[in-house]
LODO-977714 format. One record per atom (N, C-alpha, C, CB): residue in one letter; atom name; y, z, x. Coordinates in nm, 3 decimals. Last residue first. Glycine has a CB too. Layout:
// LODO-977714
{rest->A atom->CA v->Y w->Z u->X}
...
***
This chain:
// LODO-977714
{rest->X atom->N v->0.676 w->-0.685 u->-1.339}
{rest->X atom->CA v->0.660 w->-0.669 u->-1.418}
{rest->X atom->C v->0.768 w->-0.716 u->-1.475}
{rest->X atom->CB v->0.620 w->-0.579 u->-1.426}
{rest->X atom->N v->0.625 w->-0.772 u->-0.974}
{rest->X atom->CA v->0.677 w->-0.658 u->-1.061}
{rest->X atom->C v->0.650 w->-0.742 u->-1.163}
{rest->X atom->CB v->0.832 w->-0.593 u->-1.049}
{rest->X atom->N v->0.279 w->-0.723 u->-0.826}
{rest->X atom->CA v->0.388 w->-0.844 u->-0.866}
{rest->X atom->C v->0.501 w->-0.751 u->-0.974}
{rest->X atom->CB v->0.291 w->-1.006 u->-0.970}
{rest->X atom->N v->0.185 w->-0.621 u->-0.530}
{rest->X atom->CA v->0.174 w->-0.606 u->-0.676}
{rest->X atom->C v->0.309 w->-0.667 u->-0.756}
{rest->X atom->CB v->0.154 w->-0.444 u->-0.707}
{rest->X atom->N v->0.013 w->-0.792 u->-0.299}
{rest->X atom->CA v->0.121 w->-0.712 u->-0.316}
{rest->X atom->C v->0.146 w->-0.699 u->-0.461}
{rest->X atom->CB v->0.236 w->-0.763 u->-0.244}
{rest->X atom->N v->-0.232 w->-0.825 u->-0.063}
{rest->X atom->CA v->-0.233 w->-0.823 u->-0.193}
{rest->X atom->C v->-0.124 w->-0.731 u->-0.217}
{rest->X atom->CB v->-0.363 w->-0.788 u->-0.251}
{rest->X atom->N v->-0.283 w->-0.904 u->0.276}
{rest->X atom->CA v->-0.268 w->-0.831 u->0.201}
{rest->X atom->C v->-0.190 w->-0.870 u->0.051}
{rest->X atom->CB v->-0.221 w->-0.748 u->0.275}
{rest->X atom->N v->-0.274 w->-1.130 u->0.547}
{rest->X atom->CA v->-0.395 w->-1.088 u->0.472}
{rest->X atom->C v->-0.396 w->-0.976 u->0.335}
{rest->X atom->CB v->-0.479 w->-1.027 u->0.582}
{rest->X atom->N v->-0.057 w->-1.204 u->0.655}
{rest->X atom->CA v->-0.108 w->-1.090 u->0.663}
{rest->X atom->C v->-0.241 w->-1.070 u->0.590}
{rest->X atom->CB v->-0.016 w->-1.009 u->0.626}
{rest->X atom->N v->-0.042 w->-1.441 u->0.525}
{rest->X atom->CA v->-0.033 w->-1.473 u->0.664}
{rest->X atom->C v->-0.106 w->-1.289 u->0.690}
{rest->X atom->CB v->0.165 w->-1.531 u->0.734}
{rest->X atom->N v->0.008 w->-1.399 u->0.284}
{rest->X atom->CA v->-0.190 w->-1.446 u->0.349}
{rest->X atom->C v->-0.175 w->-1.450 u->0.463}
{rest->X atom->CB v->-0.282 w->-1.608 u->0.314}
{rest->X atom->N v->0.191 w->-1.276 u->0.250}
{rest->X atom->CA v->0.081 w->-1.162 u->0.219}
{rest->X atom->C v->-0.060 w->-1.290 u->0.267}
{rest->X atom->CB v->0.085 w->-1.084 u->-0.001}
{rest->X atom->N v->0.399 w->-1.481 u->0.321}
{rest->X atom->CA v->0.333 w->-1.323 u->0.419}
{rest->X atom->C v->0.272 w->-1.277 u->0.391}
{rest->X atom->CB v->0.380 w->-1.214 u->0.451}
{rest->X atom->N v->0.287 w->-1.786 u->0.295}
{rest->X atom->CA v->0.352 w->-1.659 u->0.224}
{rest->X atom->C v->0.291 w->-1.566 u->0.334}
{rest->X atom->CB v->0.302 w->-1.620 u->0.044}
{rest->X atom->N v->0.294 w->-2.033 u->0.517}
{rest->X atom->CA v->0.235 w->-1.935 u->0.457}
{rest->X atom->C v->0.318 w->-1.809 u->0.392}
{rest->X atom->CB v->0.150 w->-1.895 u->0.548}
{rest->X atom->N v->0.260 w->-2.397 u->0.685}
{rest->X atom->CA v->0.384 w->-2.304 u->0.623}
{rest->X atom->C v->0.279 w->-2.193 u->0.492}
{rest->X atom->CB v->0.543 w->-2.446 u->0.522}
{rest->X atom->N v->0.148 w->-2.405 u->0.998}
{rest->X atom->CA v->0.101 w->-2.424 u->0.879}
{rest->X atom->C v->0.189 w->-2.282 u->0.804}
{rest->X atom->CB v->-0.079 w->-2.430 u->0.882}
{rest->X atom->N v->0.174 w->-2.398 u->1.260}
{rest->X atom->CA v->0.256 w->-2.447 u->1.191}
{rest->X atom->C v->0.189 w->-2.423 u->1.046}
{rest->X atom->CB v->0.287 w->-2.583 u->1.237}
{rest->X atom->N v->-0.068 w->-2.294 u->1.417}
{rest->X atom->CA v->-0.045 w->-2.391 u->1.362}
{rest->X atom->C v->0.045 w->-2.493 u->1.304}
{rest->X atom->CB v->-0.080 w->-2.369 u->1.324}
{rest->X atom->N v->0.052 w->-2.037 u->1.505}
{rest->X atom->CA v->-0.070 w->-2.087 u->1.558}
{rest->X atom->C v->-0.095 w->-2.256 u->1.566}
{rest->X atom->CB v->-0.176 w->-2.023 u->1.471}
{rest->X atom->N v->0.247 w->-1.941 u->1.377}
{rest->X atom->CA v->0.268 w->-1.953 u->1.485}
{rest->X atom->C v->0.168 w->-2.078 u->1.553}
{rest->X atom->CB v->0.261 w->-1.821 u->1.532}
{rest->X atom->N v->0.327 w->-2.061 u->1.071}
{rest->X atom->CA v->0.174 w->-1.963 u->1.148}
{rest->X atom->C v->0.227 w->-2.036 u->1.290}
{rest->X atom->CB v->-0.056 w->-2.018 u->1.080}
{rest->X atom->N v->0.654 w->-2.013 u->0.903}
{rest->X atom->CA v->0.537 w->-2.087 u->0.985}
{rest->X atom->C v->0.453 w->-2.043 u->1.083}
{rest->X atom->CB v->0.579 w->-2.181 u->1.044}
{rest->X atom->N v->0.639 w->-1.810 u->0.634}
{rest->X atom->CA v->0.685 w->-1.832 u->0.723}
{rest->X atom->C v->0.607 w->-1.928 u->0.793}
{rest->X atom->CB v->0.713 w->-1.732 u->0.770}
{rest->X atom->N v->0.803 w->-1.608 u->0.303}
{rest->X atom->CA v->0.730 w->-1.729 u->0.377}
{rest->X atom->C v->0.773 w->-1.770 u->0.550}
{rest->X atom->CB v->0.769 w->-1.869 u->0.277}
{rest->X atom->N v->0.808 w->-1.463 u->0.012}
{rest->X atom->CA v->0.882 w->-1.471 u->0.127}
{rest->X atom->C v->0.791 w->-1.562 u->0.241}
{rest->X atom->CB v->0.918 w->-1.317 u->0.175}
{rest->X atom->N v->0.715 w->-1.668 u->-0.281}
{rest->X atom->CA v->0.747 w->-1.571 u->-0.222}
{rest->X atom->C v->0.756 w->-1.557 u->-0.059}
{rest->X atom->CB v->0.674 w->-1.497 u->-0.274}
{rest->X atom->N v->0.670 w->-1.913 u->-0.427}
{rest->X atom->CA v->0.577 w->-1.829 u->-0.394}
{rest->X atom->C v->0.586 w->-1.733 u->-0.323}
{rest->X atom->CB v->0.504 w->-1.873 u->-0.357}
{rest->X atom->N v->0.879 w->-2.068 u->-0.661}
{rest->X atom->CA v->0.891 w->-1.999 u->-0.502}
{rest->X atom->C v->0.725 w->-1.921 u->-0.519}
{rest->X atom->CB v->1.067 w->-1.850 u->-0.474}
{rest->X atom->N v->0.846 w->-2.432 u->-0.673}
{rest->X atom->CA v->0.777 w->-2.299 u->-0.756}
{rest->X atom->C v->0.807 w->-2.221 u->-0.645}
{rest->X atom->CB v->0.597 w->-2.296 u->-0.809}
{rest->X atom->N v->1.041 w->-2.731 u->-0.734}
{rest->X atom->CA v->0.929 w->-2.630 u->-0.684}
{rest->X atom->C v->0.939 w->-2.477 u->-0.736}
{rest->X atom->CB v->0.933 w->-2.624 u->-0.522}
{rest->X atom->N v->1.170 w->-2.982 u->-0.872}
{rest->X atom->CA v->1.192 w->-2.862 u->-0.825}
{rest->X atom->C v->1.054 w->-2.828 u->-0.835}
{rest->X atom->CB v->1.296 w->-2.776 u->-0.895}
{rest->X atom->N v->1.097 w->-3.331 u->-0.696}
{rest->X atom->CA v->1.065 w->-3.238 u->-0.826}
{rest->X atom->C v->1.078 w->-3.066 u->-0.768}
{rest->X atom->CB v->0.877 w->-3.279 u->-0.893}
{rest->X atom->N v->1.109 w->-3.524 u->-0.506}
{rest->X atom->CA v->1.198 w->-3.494 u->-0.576}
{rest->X atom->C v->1.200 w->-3.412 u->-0.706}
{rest->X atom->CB v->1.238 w->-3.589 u->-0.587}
{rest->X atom->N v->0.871 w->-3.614 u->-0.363}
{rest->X atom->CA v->0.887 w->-3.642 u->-0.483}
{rest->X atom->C v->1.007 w->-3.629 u->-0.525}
{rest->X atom->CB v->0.816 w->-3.585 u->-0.549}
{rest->X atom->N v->0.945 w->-3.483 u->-0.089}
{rest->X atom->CA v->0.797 w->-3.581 u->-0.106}
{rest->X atom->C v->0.859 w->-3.654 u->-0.243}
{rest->X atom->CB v->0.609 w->-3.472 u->-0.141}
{rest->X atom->N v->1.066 w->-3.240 u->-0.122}
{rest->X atom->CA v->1.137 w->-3.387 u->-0.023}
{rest->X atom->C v->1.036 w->-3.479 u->-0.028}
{rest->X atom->CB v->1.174 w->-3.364 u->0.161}
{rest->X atom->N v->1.136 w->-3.011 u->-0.378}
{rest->X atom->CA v->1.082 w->-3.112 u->-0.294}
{rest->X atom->C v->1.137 w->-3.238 u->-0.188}
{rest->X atom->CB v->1.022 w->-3.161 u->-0.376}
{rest->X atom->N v->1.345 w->-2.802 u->-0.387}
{rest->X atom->CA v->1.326 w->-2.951 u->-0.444}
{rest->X atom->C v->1.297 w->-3.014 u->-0.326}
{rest->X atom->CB v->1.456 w->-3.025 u->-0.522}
{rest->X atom->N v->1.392 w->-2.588 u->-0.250}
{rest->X atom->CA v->1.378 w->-2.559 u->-0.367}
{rest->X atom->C v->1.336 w->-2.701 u->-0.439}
{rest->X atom->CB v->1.502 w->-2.489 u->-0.413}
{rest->X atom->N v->1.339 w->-2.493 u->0.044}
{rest->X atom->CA v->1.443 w->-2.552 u->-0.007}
{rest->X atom->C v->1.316 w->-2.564 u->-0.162}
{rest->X atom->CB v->1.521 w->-2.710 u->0.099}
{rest->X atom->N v->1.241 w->-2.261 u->0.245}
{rest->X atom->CA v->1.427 w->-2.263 u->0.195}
{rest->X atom->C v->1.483 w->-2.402 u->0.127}
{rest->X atom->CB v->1.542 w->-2.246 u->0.353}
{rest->X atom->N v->0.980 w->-2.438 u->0.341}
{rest->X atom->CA v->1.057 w->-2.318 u->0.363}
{rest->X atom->C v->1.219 w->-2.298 u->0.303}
{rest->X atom->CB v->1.056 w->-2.308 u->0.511}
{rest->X atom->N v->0.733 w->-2.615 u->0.112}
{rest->X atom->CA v->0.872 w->-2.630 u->0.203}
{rest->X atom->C v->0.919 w->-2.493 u->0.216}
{rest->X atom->CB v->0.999 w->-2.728 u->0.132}
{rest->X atom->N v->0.456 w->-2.755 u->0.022}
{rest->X atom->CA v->0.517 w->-2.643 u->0.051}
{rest->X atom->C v->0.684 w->-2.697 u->0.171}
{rest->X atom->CB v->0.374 w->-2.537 u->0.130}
{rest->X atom->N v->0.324 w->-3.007 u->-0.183}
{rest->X atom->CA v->0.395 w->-2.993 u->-0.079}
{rest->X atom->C v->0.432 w->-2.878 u->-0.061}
{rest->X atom->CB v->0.483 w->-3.061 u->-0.075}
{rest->X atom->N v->0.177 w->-3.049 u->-0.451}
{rest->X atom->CA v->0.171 w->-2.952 u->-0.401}
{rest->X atom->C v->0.224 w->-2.934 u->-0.231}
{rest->X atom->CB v->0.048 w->-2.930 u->-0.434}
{rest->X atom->N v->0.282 w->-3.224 u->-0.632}
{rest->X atom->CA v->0.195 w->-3.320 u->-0.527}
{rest->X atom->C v->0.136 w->-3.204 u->-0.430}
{rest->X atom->CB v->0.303 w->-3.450 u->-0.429}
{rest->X atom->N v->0.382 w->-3.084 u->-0.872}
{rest->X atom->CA v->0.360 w->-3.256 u->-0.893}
{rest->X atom->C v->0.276 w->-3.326 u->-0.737}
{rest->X atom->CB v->0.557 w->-3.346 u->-0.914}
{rest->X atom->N v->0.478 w->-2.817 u->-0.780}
{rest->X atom->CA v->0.344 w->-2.846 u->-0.885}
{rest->X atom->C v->0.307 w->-2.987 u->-0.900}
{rest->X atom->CB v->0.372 w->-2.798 u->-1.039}
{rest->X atom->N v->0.562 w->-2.731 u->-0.449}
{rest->X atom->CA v->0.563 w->-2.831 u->-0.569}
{rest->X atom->C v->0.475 w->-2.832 u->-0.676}
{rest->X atom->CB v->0.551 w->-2.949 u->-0.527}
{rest->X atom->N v->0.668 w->-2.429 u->-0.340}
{rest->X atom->CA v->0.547 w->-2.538 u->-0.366}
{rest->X atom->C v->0.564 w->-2.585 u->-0.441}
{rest->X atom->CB v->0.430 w->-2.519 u->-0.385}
{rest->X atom->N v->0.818 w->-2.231 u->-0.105}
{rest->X atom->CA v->0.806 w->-2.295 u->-0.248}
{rest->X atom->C v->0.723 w->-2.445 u->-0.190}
{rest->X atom->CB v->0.992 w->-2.325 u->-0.341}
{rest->X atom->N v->0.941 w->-1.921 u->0.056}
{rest->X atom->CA v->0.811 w->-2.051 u->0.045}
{rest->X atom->C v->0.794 w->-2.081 u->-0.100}
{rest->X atom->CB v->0.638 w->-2.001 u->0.107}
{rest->X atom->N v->1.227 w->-1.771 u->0.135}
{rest->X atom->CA v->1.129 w->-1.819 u->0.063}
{rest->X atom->C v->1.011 w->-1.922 u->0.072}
{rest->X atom->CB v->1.182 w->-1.846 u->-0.009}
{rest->X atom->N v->1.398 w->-1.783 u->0.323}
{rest->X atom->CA v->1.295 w->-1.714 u->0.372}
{rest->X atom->C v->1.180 w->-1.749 u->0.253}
{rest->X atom->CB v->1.337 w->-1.551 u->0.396}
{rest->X atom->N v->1.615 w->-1.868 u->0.183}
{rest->X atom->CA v->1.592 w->-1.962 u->0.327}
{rest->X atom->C v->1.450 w->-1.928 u->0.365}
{rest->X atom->CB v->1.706 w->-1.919 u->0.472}
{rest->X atom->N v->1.678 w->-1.697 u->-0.022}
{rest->X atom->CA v->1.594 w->-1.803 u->-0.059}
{rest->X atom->C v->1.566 w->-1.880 u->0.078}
{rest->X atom->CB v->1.663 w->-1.895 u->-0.175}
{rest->X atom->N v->1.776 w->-1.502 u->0.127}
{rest->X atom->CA v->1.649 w->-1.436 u->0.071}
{rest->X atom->C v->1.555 w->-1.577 u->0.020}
{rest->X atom->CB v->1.693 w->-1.314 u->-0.073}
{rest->X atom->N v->2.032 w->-1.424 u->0.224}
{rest->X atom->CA v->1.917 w->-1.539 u->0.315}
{rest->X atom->C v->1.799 w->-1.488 u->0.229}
{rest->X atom->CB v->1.885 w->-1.512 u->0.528}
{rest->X atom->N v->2.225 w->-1.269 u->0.142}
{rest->X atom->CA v->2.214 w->-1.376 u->0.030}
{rest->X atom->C v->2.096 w->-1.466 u->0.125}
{rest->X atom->CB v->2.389 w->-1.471 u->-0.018}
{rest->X atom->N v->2.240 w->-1.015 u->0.270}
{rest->X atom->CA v->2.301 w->-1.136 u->0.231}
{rest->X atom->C v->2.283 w->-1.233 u->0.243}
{rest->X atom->CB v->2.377 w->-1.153 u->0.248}
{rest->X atom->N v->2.044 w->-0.898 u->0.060}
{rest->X atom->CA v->2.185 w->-0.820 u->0.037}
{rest->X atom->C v->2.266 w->-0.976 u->0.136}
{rest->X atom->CB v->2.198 w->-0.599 u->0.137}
{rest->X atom->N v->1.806 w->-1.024 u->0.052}
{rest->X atom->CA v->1.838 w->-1.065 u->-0.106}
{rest->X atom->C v->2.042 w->-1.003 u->-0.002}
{rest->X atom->CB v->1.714 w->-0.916 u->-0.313}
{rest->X atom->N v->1.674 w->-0.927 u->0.346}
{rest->X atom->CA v->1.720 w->-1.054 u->0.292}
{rest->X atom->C v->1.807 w->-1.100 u->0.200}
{rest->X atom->CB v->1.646 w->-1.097 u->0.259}
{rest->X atom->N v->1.612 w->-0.624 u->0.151}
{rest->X atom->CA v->1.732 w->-0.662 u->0.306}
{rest->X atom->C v->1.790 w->-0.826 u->0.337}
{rest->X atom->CB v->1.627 w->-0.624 u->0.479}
{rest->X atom->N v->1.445 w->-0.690 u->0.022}
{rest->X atom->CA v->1.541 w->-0.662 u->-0.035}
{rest->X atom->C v->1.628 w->-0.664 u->0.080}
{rest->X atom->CB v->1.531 w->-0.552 u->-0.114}
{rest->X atom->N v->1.198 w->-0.807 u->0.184}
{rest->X atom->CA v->1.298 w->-0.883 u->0.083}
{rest->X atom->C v->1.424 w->-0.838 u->0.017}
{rest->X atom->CB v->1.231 w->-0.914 u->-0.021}
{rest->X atom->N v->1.197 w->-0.528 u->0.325}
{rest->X atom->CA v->1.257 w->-0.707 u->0.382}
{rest->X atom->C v->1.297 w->-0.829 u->0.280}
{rest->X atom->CB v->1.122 w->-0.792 u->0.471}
{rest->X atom->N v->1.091 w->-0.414 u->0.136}
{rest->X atom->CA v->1.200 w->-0.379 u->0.184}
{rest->X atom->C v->1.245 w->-0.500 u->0.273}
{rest->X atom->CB v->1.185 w->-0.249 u->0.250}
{rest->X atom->N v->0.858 w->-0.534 u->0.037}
{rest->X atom->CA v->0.947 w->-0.512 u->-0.056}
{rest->X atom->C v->1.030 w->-0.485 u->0.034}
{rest->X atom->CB v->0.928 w->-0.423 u->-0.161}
{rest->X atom->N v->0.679 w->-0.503 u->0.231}
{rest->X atom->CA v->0.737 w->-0.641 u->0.255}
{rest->X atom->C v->0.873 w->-0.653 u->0.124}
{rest->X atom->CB v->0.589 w->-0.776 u->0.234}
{rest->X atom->N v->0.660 w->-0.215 u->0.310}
{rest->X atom->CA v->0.708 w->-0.284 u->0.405}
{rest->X atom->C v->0.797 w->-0.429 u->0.333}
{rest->X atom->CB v->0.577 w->-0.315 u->0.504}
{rest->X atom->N v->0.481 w->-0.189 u->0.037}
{rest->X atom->CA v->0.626 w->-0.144 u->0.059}
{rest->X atom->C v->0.715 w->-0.156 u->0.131}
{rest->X atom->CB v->0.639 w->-0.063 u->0.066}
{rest->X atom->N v->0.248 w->-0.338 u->0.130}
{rest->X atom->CA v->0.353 w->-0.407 u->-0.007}
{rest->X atom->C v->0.506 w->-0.314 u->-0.016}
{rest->X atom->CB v->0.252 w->-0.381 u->-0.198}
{rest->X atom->N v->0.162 w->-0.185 u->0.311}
{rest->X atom->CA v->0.214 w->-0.313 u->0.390}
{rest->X atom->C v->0.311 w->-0.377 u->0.228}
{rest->X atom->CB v->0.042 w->-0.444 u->0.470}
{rest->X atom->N v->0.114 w->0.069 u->0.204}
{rest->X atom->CA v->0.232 w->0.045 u->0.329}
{rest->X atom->C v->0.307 w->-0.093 u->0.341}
{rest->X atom->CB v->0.160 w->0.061 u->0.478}
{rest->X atom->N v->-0.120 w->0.000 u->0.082}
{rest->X atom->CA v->0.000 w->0.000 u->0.000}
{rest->X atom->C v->0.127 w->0.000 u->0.086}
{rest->X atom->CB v->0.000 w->0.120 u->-0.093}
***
């Protein structure tokens, strides 16, 4: 539960100024492209879905929300 209270507090430190959507990861529903900080696709031109705070795997590049890059399950508010 540490690690969902950790990643709540970086998003809320992000949200104060205003870099909270740059850090976001969004996915298209029309071709499923992921992009970091931008909100409309560059494949199609169709707004995307945020999937929450996001980053590129060092390893790979391969663009990931922090809870798979971490491996942990965060509880969605309500």
């Amino acid at each position: 539960m540490k690690a969902a209270a950790d990643l709540a507090s970086v998003r809320q430190l992000l949200a104060q100024p205003g870099q909270l959507e740059a850090h976001t990861l969004f996915e298209c529903s029309g071709c499923g492209e992921r992009q970091l900080g931008q909100r409309r696709c560059e494949a199609c031109g169709s707004f995307c879905r945020a999937l929450g705070l996001g980053a590129a795997c060092t390893e790979c590049g391969e663009l990931l929300i922090l809870t798979e890059l971490f491996d942990v399950e965060v509880p969605q508010p309500n």
